[in-house]
Backbone as a printed PyTorch tensor [residue, N CA C, xyz], in Angstrom:
tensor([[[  0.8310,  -1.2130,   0.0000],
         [  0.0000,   0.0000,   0.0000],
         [  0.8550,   1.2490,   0.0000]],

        [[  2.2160,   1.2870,   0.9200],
         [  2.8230,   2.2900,   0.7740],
         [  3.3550,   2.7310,  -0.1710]],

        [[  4.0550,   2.0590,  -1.2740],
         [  4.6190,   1.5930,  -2.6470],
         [  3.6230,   2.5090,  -3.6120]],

        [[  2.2040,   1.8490,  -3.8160],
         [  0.7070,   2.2250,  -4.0410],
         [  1.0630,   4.0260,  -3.9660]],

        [[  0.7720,   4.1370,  -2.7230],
         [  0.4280,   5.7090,  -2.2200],
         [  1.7110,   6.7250,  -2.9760]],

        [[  2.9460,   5.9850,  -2.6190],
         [  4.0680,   7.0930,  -3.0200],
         [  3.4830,   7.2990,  -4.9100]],

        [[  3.7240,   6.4780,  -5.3850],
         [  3.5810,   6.2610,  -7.3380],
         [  2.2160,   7.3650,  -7.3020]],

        [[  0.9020,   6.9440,  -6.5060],
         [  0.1370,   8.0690,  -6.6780],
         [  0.1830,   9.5840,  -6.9000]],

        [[  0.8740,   9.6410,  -5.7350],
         [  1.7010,  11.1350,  -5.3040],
         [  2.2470,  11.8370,  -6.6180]],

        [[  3.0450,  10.6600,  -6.7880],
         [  4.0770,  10.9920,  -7.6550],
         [  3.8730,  11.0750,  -8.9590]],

        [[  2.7540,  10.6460,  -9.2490],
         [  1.7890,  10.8850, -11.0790],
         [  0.9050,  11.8900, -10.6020]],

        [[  0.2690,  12.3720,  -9.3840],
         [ -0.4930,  13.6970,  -9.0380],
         [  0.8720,  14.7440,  -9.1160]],

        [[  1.6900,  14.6250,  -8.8090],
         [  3.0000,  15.9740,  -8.4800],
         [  3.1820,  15.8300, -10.2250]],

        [[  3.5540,  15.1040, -11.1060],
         [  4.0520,  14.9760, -12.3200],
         [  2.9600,  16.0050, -13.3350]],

        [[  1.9270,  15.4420, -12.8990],
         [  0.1770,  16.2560, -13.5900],
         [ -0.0380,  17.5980, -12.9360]],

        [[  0.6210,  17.9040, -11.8120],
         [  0.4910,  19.3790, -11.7680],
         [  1.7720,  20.2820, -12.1380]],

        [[  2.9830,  19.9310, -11.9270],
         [  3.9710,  20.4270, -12.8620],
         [  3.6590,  20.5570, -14.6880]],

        [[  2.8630,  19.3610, -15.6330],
         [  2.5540,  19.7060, -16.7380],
         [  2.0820,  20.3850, -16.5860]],

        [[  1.0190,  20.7010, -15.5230],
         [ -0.2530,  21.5750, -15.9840],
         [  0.0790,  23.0020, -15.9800]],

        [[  0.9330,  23.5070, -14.8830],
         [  1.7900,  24.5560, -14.3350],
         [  2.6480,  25.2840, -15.5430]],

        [[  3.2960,  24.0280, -16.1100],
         [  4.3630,  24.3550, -17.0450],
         [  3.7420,  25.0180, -18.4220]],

        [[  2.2880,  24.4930, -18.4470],
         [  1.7910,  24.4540, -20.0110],
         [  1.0300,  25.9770, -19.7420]],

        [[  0.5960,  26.6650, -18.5840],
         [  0.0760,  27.4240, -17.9110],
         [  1.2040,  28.7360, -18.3170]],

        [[  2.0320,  28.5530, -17.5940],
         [  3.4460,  29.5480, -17.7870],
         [  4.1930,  29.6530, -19.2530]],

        [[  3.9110,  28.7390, -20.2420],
         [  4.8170,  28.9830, -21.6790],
         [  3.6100,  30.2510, -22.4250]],

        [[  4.7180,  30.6740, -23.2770],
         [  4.3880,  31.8670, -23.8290],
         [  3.1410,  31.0430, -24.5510]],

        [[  2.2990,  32.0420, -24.9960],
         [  0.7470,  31.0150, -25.4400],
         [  0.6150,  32.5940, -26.8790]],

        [[ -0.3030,  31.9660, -28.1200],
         [ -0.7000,  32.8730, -28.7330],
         [ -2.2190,  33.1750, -28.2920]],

        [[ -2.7100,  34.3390, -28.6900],
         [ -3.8220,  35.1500, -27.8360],
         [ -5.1950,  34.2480, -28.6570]],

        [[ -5.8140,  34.5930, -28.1010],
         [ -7.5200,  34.0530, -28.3410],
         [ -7.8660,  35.0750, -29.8230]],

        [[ -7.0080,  35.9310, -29.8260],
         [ -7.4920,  36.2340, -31.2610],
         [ -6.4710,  36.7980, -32.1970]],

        [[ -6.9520,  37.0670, -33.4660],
         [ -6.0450,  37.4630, -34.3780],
         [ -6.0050,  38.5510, -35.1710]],

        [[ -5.0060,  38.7170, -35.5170],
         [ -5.0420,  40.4660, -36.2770],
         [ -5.4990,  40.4000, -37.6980]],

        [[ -6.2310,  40.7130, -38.0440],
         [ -6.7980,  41.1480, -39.6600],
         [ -6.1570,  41.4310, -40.4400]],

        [[ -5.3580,  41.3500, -41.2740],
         [ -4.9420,  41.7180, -42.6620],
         [ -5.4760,  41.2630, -43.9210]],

        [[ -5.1270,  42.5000, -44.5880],
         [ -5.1810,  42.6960, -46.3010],
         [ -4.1440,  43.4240, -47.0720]],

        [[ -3.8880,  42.0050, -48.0670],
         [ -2.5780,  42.6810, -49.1950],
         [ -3.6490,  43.0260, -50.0760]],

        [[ -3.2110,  43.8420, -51.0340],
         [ -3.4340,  43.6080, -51.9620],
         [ -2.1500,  43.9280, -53.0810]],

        [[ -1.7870,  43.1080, -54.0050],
         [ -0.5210,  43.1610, -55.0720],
         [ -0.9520,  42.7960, -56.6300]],

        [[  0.1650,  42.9980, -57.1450],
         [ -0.4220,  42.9150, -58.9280],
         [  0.8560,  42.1350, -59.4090]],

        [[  0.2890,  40.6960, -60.1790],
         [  1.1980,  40.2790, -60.4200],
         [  1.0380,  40.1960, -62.3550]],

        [[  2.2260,  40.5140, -62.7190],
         [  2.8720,  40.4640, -63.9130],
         [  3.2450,  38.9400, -65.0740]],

        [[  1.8350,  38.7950, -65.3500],
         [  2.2060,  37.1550, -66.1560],
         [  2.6270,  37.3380, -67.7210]],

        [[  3.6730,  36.7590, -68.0820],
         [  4.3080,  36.9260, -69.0530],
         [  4.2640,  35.2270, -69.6920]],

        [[  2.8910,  35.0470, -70.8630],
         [  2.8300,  33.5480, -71.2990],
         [  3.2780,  33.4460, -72.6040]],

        [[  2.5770,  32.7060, -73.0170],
         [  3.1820,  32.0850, -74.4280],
         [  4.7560,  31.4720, -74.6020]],

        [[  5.3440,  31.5930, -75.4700],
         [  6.9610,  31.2340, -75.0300],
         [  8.1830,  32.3730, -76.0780]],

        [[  7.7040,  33.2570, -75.5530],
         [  8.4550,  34.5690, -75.9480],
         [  9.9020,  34.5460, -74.5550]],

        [[ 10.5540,  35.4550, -74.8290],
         [ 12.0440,  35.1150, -74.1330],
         [ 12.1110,  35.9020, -72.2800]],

        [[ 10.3920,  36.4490, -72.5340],
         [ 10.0800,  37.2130, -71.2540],
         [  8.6380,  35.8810, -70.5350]],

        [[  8.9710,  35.1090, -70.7410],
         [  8.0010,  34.2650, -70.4550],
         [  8.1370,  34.0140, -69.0810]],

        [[  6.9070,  34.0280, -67.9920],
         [  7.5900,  33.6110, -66.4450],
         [  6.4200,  32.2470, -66.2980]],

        [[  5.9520,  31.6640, -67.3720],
         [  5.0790,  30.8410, -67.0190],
         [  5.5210,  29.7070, -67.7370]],

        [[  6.5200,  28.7390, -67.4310],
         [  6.3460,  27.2390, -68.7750],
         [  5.7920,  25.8720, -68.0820]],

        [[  5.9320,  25.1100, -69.3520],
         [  5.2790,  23.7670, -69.1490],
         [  6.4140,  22.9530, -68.3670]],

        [[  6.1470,  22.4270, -67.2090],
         [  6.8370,  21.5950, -66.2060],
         [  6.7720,  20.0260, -67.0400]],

        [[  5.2260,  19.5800, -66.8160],
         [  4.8770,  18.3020, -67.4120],
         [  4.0270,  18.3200, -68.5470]],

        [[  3.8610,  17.4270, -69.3730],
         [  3.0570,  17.4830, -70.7330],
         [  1.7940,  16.6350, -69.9360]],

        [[  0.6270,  16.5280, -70.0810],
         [  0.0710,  15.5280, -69.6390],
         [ -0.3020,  14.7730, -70.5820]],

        [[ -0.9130,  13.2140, -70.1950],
         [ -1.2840,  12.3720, -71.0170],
         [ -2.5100,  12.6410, -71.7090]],

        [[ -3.2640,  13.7200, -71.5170],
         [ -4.5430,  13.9360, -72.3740],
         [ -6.1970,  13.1640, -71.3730]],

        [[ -6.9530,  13.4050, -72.5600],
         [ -6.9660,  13.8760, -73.5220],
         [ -7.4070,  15.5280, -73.6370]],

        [[ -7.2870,  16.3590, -74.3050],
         [ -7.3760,  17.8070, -75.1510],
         [ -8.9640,  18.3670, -74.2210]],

        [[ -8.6450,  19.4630, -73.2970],
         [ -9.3450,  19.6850, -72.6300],
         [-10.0710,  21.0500, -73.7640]],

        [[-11.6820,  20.8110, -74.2910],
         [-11.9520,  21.9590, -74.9100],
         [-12.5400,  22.9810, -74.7630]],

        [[-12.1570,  22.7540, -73.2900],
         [-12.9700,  25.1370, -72.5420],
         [-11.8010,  25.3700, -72.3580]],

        [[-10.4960,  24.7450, -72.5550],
         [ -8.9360,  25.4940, -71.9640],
         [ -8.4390,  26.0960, -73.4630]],

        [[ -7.4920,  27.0130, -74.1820],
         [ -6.7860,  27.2940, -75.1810],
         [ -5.7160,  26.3280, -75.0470]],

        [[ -5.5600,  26.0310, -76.5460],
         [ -3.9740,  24.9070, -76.5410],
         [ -2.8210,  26.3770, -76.5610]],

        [[ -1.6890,  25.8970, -76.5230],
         [ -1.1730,  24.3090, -76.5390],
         [ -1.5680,  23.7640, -75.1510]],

        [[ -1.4640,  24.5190, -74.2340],
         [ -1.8560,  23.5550, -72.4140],
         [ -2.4480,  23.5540, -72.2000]],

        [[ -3.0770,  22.9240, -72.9880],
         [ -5.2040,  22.1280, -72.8060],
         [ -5.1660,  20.6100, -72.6210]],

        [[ -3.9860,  19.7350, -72.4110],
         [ -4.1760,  18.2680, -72.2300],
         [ -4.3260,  18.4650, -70.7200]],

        [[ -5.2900,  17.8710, -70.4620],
         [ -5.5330,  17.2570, -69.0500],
         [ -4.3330,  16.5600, -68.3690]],

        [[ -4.0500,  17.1010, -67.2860],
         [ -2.5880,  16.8450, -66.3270],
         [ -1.4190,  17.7830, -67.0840]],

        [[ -1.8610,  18.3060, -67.8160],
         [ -0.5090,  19.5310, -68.1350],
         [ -0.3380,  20.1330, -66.6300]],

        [[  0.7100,  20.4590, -66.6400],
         [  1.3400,  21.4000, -65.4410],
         [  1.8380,  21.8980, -65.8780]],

        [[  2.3000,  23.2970, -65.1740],
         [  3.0800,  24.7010, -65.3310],
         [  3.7680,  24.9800, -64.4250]],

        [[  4.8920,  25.8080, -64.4330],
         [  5.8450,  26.4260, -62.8680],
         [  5.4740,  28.1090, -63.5510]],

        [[  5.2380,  28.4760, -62.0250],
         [  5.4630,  30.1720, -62.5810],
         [  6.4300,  31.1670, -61.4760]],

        [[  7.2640,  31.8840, -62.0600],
         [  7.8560,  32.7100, -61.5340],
         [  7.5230,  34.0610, -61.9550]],

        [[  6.6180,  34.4400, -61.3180],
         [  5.7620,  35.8220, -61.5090],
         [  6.5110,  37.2310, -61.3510]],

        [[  6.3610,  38.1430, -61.5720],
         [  7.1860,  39.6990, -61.1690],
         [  5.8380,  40.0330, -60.1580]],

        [[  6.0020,  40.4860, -58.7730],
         [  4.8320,  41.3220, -58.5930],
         [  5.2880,  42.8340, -57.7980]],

        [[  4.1210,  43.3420, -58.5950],
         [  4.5900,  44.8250, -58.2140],
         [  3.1750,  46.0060, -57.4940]],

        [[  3.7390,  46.6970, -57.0180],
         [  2.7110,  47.7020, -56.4730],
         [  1.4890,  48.1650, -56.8110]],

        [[  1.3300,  48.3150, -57.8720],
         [  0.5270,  48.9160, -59.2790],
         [  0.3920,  47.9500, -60.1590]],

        [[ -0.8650,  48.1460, -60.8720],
         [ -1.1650,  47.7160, -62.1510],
         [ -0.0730,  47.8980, -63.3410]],

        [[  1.0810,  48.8270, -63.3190],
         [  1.6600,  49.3720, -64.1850],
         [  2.8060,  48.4330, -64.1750]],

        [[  3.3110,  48.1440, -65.4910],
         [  4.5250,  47.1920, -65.4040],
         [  5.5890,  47.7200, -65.0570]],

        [[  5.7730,  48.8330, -65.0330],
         [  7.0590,  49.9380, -64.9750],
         [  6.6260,  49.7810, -62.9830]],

        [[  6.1200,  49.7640, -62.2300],
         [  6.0400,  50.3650, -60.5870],
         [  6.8860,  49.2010, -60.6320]],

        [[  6.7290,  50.0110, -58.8120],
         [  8.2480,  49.0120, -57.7740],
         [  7.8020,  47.7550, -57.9000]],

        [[  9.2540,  46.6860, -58.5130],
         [  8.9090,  45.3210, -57.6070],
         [  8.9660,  45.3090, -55.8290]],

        [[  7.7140,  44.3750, -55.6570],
         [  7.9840,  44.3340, -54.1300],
         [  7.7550,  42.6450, -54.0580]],

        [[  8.0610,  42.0460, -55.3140],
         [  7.7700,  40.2560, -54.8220],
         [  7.5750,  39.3320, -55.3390]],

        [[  7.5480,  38.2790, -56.0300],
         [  7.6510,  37.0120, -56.6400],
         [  6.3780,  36.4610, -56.0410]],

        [[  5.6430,  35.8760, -57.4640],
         [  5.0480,  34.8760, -56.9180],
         [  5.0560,  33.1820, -57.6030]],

        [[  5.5380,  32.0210, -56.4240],
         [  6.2120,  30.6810, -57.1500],
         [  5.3460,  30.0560, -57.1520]],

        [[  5.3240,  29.1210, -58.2210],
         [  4.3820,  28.2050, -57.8190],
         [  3.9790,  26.9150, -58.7510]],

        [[  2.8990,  26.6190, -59.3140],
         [  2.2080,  24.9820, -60.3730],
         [  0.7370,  25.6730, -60.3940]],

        [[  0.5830,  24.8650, -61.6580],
         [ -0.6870,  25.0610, -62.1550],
         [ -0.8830,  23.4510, -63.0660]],

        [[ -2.5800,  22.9410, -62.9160],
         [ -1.9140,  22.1140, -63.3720],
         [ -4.0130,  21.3900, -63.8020]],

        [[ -3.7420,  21.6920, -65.2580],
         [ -5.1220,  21.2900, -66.0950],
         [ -5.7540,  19.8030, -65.1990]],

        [[ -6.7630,  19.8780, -64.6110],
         [ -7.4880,  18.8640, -63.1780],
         [ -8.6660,  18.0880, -64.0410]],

        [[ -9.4720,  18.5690, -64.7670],
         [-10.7700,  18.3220, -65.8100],
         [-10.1760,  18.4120, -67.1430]],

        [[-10.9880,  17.1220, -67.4160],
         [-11.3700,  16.7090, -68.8530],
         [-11.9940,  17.5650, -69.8970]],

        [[-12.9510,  18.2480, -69.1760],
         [-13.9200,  19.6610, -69.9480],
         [-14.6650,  20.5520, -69.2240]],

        [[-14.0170,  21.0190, -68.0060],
         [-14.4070,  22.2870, -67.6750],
         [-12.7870,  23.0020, -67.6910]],

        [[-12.8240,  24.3480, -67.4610],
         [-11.7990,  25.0810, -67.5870],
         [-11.2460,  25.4280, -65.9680]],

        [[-11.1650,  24.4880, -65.8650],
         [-10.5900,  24.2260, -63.7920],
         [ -9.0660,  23.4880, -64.0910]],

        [[ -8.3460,  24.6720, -63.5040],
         [ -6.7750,  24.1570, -62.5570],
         [ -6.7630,  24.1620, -61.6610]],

        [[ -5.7970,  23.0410, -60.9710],
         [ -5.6190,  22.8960, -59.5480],
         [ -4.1710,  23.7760, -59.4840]],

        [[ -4.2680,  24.7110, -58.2120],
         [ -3.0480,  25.5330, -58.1490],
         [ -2.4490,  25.4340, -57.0610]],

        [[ -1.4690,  25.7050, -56.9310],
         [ -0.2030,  26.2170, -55.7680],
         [  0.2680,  27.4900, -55.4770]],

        [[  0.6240,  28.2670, -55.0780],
         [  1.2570,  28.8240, -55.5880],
         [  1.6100,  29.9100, -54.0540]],

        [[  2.8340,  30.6080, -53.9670],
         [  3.2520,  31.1000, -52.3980],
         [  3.9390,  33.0940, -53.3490]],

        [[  3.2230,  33.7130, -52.6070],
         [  3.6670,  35.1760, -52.2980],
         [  5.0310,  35.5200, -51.5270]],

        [[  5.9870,  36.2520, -51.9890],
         [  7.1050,  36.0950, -51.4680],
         [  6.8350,  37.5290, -51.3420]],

        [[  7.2690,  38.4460, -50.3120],
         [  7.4460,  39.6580, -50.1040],
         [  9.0310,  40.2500, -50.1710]],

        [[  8.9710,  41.0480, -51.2940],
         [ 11.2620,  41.4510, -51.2850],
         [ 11.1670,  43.2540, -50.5350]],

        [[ 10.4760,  43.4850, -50.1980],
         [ 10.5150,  45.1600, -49.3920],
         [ 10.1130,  45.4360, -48.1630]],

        [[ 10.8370,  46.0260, -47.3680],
         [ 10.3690,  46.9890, -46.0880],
         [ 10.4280,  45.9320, -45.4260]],

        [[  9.4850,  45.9620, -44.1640],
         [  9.0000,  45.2590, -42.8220],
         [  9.0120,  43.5270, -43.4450]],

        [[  8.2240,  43.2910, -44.6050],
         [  7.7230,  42.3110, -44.7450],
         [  8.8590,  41.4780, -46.0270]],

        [[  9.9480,  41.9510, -46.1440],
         [ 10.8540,  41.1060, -46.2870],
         [ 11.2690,  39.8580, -46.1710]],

        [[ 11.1890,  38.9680, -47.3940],
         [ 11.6930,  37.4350, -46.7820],
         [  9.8530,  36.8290, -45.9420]],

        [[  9.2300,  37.6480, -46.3210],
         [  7.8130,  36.8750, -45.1950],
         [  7.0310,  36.6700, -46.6420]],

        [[  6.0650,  35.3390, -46.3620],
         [  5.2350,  34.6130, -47.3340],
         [  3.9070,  34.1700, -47.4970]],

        [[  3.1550,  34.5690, -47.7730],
         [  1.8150,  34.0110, -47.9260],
         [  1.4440,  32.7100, -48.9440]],

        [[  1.1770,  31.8920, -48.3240],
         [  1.0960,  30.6450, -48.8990],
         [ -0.7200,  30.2130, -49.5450]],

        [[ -0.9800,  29.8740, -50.7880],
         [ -1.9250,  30.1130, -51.0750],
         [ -2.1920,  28.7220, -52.1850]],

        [[ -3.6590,  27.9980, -52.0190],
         [ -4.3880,  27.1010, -53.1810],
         [ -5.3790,  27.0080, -53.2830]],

        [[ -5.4440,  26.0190, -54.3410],
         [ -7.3740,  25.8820, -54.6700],
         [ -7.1810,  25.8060, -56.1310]],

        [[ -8.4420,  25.8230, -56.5700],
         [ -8.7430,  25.6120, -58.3340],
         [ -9.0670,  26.9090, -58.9700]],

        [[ -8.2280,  27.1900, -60.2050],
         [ -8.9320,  28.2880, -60.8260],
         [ -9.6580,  27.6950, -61.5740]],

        [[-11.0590,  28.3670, -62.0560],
         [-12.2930,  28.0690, -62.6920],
         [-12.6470,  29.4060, -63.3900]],

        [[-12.4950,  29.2010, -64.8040],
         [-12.8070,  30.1470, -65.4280],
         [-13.9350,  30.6060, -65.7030]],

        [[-14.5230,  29.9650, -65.3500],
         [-16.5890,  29.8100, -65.0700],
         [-16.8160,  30.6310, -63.8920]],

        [[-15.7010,  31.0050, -62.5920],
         [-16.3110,  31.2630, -61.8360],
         [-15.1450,  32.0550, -61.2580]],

        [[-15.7610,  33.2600, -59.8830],
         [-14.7390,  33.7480, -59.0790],
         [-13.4500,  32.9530, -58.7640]],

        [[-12.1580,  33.4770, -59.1810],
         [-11.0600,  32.9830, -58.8920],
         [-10.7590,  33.1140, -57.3590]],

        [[-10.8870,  32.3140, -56.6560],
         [-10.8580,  32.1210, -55.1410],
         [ -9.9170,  31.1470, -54.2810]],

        [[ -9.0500,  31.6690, -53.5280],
         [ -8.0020,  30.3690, -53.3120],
         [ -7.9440,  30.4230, -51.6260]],

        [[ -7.4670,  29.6830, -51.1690],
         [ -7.5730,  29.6280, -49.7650],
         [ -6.0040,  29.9130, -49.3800]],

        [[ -6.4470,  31.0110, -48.1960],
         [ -4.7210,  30.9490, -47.6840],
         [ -4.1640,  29.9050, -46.3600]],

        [[ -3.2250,  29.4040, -46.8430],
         [ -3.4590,  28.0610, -46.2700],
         [ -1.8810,  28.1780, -45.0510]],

        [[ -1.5270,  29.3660, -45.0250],
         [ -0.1880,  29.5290, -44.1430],
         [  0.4550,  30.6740, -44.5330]],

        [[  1.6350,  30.6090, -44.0260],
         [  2.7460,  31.9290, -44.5040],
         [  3.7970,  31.6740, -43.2290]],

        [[  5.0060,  32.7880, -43.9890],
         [  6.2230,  32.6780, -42.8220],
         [  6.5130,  33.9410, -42.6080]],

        [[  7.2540,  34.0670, -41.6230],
         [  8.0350,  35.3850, -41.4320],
         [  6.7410,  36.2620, -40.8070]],

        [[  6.2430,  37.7110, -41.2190],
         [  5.2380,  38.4090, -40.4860],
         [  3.9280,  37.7160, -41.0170]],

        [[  3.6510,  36.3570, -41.5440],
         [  2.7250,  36.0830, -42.1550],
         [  2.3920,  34.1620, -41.1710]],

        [[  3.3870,  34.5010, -40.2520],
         [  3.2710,  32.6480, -39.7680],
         [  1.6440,  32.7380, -39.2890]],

        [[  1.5710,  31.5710, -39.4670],
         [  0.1540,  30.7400, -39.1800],
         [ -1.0070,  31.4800, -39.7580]],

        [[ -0.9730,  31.9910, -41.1080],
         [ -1.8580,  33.1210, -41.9120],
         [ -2.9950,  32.0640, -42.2550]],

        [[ -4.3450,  32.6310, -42.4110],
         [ -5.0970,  32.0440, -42.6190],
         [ -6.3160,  33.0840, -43.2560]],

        [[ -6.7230,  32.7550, -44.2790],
         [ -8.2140,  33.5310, -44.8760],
         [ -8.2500,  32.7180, -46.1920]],

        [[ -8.6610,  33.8170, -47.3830],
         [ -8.5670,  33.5470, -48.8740],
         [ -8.1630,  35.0680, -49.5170]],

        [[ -8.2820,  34.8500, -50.6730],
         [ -7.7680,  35.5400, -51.8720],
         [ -8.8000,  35.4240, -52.9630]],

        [[ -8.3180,  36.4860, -52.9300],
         [ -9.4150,  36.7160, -54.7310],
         [ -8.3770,  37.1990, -55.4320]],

        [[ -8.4270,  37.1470, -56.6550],
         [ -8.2360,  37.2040, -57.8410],
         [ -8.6330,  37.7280, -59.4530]],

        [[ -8.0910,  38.5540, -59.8180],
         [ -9.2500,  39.1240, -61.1860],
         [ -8.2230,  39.8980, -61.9850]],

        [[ -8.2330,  39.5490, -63.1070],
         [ -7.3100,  40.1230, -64.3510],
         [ -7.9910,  41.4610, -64.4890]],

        [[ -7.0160,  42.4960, -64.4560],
         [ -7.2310,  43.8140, -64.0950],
         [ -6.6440,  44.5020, -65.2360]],

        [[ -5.8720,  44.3030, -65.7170],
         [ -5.3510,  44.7080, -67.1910],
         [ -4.6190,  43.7390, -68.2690]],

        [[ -4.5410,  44.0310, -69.5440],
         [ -4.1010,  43.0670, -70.2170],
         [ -3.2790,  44.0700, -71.8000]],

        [[ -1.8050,  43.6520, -71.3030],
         [ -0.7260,  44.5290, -71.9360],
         [ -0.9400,  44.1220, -73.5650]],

        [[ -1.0440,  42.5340, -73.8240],
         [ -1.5590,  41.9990, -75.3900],
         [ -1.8890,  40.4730, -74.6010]],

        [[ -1.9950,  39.7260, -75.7480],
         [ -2.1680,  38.1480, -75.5020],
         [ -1.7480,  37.5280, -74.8670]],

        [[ -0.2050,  37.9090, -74.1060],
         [  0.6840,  37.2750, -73.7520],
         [  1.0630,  37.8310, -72.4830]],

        [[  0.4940,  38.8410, -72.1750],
         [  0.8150,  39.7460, -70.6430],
         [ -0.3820,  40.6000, -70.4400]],

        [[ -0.7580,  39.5660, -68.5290],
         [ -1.6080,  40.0490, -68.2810],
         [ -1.3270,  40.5200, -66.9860]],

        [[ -2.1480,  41.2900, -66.5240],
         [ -1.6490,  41.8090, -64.7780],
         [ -2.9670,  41.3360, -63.8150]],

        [[ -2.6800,  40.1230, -62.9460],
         [ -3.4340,  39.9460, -62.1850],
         [ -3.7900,  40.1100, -61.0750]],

        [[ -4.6480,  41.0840, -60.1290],
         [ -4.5360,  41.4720, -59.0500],
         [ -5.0770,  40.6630, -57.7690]],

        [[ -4.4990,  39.8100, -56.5180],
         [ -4.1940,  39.4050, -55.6750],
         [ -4.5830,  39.8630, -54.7210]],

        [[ -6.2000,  40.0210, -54.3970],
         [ -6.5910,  40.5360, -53.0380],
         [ -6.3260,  39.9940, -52.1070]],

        [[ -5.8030,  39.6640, -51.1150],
         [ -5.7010,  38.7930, -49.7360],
         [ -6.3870,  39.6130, -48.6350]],

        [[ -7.1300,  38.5010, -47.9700],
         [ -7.9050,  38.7050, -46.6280],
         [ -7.3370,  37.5770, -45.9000]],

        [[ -6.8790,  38.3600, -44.5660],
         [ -5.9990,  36.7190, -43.6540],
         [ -6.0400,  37.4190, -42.4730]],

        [[ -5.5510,  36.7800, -41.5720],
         [ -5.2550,  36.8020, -40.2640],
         [ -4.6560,  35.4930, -39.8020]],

        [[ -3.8800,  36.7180, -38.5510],
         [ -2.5560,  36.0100, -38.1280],
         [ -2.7030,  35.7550, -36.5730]],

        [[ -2.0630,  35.0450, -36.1560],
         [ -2.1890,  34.4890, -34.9420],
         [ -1.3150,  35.6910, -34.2580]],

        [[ -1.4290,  36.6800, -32.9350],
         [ -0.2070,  37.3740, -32.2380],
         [  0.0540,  37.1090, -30.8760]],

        [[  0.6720,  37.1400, -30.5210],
         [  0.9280,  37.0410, -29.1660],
         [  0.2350,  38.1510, -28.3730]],

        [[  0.0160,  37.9860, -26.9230],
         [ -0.5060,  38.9830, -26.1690],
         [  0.8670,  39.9160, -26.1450]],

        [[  1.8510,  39.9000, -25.8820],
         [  2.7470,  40.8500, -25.5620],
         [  3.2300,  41.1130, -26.9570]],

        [[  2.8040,  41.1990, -28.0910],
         [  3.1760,  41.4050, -29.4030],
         [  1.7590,  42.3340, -29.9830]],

        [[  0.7300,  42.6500, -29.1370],
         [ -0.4640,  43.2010, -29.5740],
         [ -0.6220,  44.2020, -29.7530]],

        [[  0.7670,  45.2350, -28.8830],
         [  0.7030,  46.7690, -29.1060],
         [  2.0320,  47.0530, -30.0600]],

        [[  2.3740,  45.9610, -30.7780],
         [  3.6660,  46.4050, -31.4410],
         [  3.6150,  45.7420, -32.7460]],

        [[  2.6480,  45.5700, -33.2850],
         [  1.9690,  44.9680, -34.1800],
         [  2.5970,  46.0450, -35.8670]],

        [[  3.2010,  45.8140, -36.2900],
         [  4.0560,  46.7090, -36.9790],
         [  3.0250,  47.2310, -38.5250]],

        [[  2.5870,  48.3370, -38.8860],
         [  2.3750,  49.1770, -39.4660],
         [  3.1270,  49.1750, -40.8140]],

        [[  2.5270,  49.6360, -42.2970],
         [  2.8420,  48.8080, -43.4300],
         [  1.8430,  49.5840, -44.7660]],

        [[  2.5050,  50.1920, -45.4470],
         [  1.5610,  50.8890, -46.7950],
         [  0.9060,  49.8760, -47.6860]],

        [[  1.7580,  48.3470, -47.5880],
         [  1.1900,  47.3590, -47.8220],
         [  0.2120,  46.6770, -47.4240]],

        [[  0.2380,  46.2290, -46.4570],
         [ -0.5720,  45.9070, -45.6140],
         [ -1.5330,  46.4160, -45.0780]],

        [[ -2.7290,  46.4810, -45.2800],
         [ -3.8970,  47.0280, -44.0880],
         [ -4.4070,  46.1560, -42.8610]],

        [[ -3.8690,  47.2740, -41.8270],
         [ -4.9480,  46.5480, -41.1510],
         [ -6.2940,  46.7980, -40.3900]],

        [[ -7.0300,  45.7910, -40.1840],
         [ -8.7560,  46.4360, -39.7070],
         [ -8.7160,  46.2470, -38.4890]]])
């Protein structure tokens, strides 16, 4: 019984030290801060020598006919290395890359399955990333889910919209990148929450 009693003790003392310990570590707050980007990214297709969009994989088919060829076979994929900049205007500041796949999902609707991550190259938000997917559907609002981010963007969460906002010729279009997210902050990070011409926050 004595044996018994001590081990008791001693898994009650063990369960209040976790509990203590998990009590005292830095914790993120019950709520989160609101943000909105919004950016314009610079697609350069076809296969001219300014191209930031090519074919990764060919797919096996067959010839998807709501998509334009040549990357209308079903399972085509794409890599894109985007320019994105401040403005609609191709000439404004770069402030960022966007990487990513695209990749023909249907037989005969005009739906890709996408990837694709926001890299920020200016100011505060340097080196920080918004991570973003879902299907584009040309039938319908381009809508992607934000599914993470790093740097001033860790544990980001909302969606994105999307909508071709100008179009330079056939081959260059400028697509603008609304983001709605929120971020997880710390309580002692709530009054220092850093400020941004990019960034809004509500």
């Amino acid at each position: 019984m004595m044996a018994s009693s001590v081990a008791n003790r001693r898994l009650l003392l063990l369960a209040a030290v976790v509990a203590l310990t998990t009590l005292m570590a830095p914790s993120v707050s019950a709520w989160r801060r609101p943000v909105r980007v919004t950016v314009y990214v610079q697609e350069y297709l076809g296969n001219g020598p300014e191209t930031t969009e090519k074919v990764l994989v060919r797919g096996p088919g067959p010839a998807n006919p709501s998509l334009w060829p040549p990357n209308n076979l079903f399972g085509d994929t794409l890599v894109m290395d985007d320019l994105v900049t401040e403005s609609p205007d191709n000439t404004s500041a770069p402030i960022g890359r966007v990487y990513g796949t695209y990749m023909v999902s249907s037989m005969s609707r005009p739906v890709q399955v996408v990837s694709f991550t926001l890299l920020l190259t200016t100011g505060h938000y340097n080196g920080s990333t918004i991570v973003m997917g879902g299907i584009d559907d040309s039938s319908a609002v381009l809508e992607h889910a934000v599914i993470g981010g790093t740097g001033a963007f860790r544990g980001a969460q909302g969606h994105v919209i999307g909508k071709v906002v100008k179009a330079y010729s056939p081959t260059h279009v400028v697509m603008e990148l609304d983001v709605y997210a929120s971020v997880p902050v710390l309580w002692t990070q709530a009054e220092d929450a850093p400020a941004s011409s990019l960034v809004i926050d509500h």
